[in-house]
C-alpha positions in Angstrom: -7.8 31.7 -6.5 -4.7 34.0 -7.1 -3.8 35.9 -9.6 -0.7 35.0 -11.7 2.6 36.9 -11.2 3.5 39.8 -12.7 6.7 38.8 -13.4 4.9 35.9 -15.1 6.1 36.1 -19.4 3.3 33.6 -20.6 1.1 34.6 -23.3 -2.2 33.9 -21.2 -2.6 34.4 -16.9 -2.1 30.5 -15.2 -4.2 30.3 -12.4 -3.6 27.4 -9.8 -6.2 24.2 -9.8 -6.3 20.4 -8.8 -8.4 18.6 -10.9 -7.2 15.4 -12.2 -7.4 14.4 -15.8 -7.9 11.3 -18.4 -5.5 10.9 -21.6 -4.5 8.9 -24.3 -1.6 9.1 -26.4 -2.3 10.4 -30.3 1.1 10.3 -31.9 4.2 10.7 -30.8 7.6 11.8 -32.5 9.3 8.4 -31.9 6.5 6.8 -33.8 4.4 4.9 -30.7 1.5 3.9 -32.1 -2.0 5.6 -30.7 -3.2 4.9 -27.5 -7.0 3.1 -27.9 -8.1 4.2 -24.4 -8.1 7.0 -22.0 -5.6 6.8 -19.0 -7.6 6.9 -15.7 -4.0 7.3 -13.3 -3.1 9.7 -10.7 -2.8 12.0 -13.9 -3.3 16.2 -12.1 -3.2 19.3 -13.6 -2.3 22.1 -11.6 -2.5 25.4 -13.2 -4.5 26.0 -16.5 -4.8 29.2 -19.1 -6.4 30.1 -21.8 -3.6 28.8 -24.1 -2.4 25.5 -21.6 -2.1 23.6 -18.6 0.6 22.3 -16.3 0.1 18.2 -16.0 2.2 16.0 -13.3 1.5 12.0 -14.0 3.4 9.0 -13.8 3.4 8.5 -17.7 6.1 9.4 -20.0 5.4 11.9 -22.8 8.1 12.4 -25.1 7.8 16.8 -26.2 5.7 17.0 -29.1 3.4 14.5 -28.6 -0.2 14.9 -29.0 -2.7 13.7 -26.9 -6.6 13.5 -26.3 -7.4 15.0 -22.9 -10.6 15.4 -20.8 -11.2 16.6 -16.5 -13.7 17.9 -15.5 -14.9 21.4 -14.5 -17.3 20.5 -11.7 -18.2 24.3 -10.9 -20.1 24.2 -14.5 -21.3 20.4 -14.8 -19.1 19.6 -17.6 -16.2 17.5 -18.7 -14.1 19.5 -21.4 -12.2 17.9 -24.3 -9.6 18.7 -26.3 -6.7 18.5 -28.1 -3.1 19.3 -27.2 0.7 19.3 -27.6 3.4 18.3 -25.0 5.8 21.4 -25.3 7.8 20.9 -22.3 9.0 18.0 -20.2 10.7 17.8 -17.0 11.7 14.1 -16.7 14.0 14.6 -13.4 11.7 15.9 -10.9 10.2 13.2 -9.2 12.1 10.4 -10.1 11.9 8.5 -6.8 8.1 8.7 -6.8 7.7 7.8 -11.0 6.3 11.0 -11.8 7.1 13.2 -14.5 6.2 17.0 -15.0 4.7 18.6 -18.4 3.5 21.6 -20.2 0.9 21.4 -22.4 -0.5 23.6 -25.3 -4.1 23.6 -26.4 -4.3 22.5 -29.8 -8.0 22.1 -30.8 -11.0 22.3 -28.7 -15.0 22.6 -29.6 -16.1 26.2 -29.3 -18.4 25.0 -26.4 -15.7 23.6 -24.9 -13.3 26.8 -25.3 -16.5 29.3 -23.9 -17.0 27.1 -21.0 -12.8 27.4 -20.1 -13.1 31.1 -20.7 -16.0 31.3 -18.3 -14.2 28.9 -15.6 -11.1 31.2 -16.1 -13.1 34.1 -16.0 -14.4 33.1 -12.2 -10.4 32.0 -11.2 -9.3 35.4 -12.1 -12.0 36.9 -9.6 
């Protein structure tokens, strides 16, 4: 995989993936109540750091959402979980094709969870 750009001001190196993802909704700041199950859609994340991810989907996330996430890391055998915060939205993108753009902030993950990330980011970063 590449490295990130130098010119890149992020606290943590993104490095580009594909791997598609389940969510459901926590809370939201308009109030919508949780979401009981896990969204199986066309939902991909394509870059991923130690501190985030990068998430286009056809759902609309208002910013500071929380949500539930899980995907895979097939390299290791495991599906990660965790925890994070919608901290950006591009809403204008894609609206022909009903997608809508996101970045995401790790909020909470199991420490199993977190060493396995490090050690998948550890082998993207060559």
């Amino acid at each position: 995989m590449a490295l990130p750009s130098s010119s890149d001001k992020r606290i943590a190196p993104r490095y580009p993936v594909r791997i598609h993802i389940r969510f459901r909704l926590l809370s939201s700041p308009t109030g919508e109540p949780p979401e009981p199950e896990l969204h199986n859609g066309n939902n991909l994340m394509s870059n991923v750091s130690r501190t985030g991810f990068f998430l286009s989907t056809k759902n609309y996330l208002e910013v500071a959402s929380r949500i539930e996430i899980e995907f895979p890391l097939e390299e290791f055998k495991q599906v990660l979980r965790a925890e994070v915060e919608v901290v950006r939205a591009n809403h204008a993108n894609f609206p022909n094709q009903g997608r809508y753009e996101y970045g995401l902030r790790f909020l909470s993950m199991h420490p199993h969870f977190r060493e396995t990330l490090d050690k998948f980011l550890r082998v993207a970063g060559g």
